[in-house]
LUMROMAR-702083 format. One line per field, with one value per residue (C-alpha): x, y, z; residue number from 1. Coordinates in steps of 0.5 Angstrom, whole numbers, plus 500, padded with zeros to 3 digits. Example, Ala and Ser with C-alpha at 12.3 -4.5 7.8 and 13.67 -1.06 7.14 Angstrom:
2
c1: [525:527]
c2: [491:498]
c3: [516:514]
nr: [1:2]
% end
This chain:
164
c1: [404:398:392:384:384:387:383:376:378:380:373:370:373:371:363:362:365:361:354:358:359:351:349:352:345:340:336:338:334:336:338:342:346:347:349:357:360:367:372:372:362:364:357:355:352:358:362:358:358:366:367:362:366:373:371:368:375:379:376:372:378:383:382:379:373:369:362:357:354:357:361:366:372:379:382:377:379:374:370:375:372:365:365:366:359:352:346:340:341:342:337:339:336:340:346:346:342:350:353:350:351:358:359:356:360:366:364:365:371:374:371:372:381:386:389:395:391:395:392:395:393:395:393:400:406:408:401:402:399:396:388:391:394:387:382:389:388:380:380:384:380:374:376:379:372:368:372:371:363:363:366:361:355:356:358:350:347:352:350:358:360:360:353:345]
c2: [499:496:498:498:504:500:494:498:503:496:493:500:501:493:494:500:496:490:496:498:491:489:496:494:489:494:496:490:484:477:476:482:480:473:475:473:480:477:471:467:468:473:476:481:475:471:477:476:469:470:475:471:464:467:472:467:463:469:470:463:458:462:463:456:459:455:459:455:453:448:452:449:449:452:446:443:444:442:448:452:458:457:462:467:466:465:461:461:454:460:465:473:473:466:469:477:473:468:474:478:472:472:479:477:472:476:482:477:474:482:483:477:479:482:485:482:475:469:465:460:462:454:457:462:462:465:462:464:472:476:478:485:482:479:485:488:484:483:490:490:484:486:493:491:486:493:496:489:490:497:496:491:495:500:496:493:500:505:506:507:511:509:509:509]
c3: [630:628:631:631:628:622:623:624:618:613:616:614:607:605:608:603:597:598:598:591:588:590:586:581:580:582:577:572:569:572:564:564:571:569:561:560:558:557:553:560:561:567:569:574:578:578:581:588:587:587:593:596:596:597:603:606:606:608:614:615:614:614:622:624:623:617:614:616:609:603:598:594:598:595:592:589:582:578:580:578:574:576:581:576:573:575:571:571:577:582:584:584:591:593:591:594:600:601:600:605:610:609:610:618:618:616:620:626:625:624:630:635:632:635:627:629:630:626:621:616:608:605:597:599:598:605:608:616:616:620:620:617:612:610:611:606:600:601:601:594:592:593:590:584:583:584:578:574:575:574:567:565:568:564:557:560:560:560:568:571:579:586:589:587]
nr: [1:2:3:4:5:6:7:8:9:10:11:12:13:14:15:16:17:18:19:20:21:22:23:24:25:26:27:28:29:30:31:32:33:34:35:36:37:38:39:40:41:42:43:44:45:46:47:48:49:50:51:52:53:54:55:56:57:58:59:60:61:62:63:64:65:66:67:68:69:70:71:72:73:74:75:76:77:78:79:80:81:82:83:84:85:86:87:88:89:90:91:92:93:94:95:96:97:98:99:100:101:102:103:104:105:106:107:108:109:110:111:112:113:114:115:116:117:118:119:120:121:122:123:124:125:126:127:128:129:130:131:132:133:134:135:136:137:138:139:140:141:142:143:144:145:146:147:148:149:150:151:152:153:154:155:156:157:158:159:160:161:162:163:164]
% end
């Protein structure tokens, strides 16, 4: 059985993640964070560009429940891969400030629901999930994402770990 315990646990686990993407950023200069560290220009900044965009789609559209602010919607394809990377257009504070938004709205979302609460993932192949499902693969992507910015902090300045 599904519970609350799974669902605050999740919710948990996915708080402490997101702290560890954004320390990825401390301490780093605005070129650093925006400096491209891969074939694709993947940079530090982009990676909470990223989680910010598609966090905000998991628990805002998923569940009827749009992020109140305009971002590129998920089949717009000409943004694809943009969010991957920030330049110099968008500020760190704009980015780190959208993404601490997310997270509020996130939060309410998780906590407004039942886990078992149906949502309809349309991008899917089996779209109709459960809010379990969701926290389970943003918990998974923002873990694998965290790890992607772990690496590229430390080919920066070799600073690697979890925590400040």
């Amino acid at each position: 059985m599904i519970d609350e315990f799974a669902k605050e646990y999740l919710l948990g686990d996915l708080r402490e993640l997101r702290e560890v993407v954004l320390w990825k950023l401390d301490g780093l200069s605005d070129e650093d964070v925006r400096r491209p560290l891969t074939a694709s220009g993947t940079n530090l900044l982009g990676l909470v560009k990223h989680l910010t965009l598609w966090e905000s789609r998991y628990f805002g559209e998923v569940f009827g429940r749009p992020f109140p602010e305009s971002l590129p919607r998920w089949d717009d394809l000409a943004a694809r891969g943009l969010d991957m990377r920030a330049d110099e257009s968008e500020s760190r504070e704009e980015i780190v400030g959208r993404y601490r938004r997310v997270w509020a709205h996130s939060d309410a979302t998780v906590s407004s629901l039942a886990v078992d609460s149906p949502g309809h993932v349309p991008w899917w192949p089996r779209p109709d999930v459960m809010l379990f499902n969701v926290l389970v693969h943003v918990v998974t992507e923002t873990a694998r994402h965290a790890g992607h910015a772990d690496i590229l902090r430390e080919q920066l300045d070799g600073a690697t770990g979890e925590g400040r």
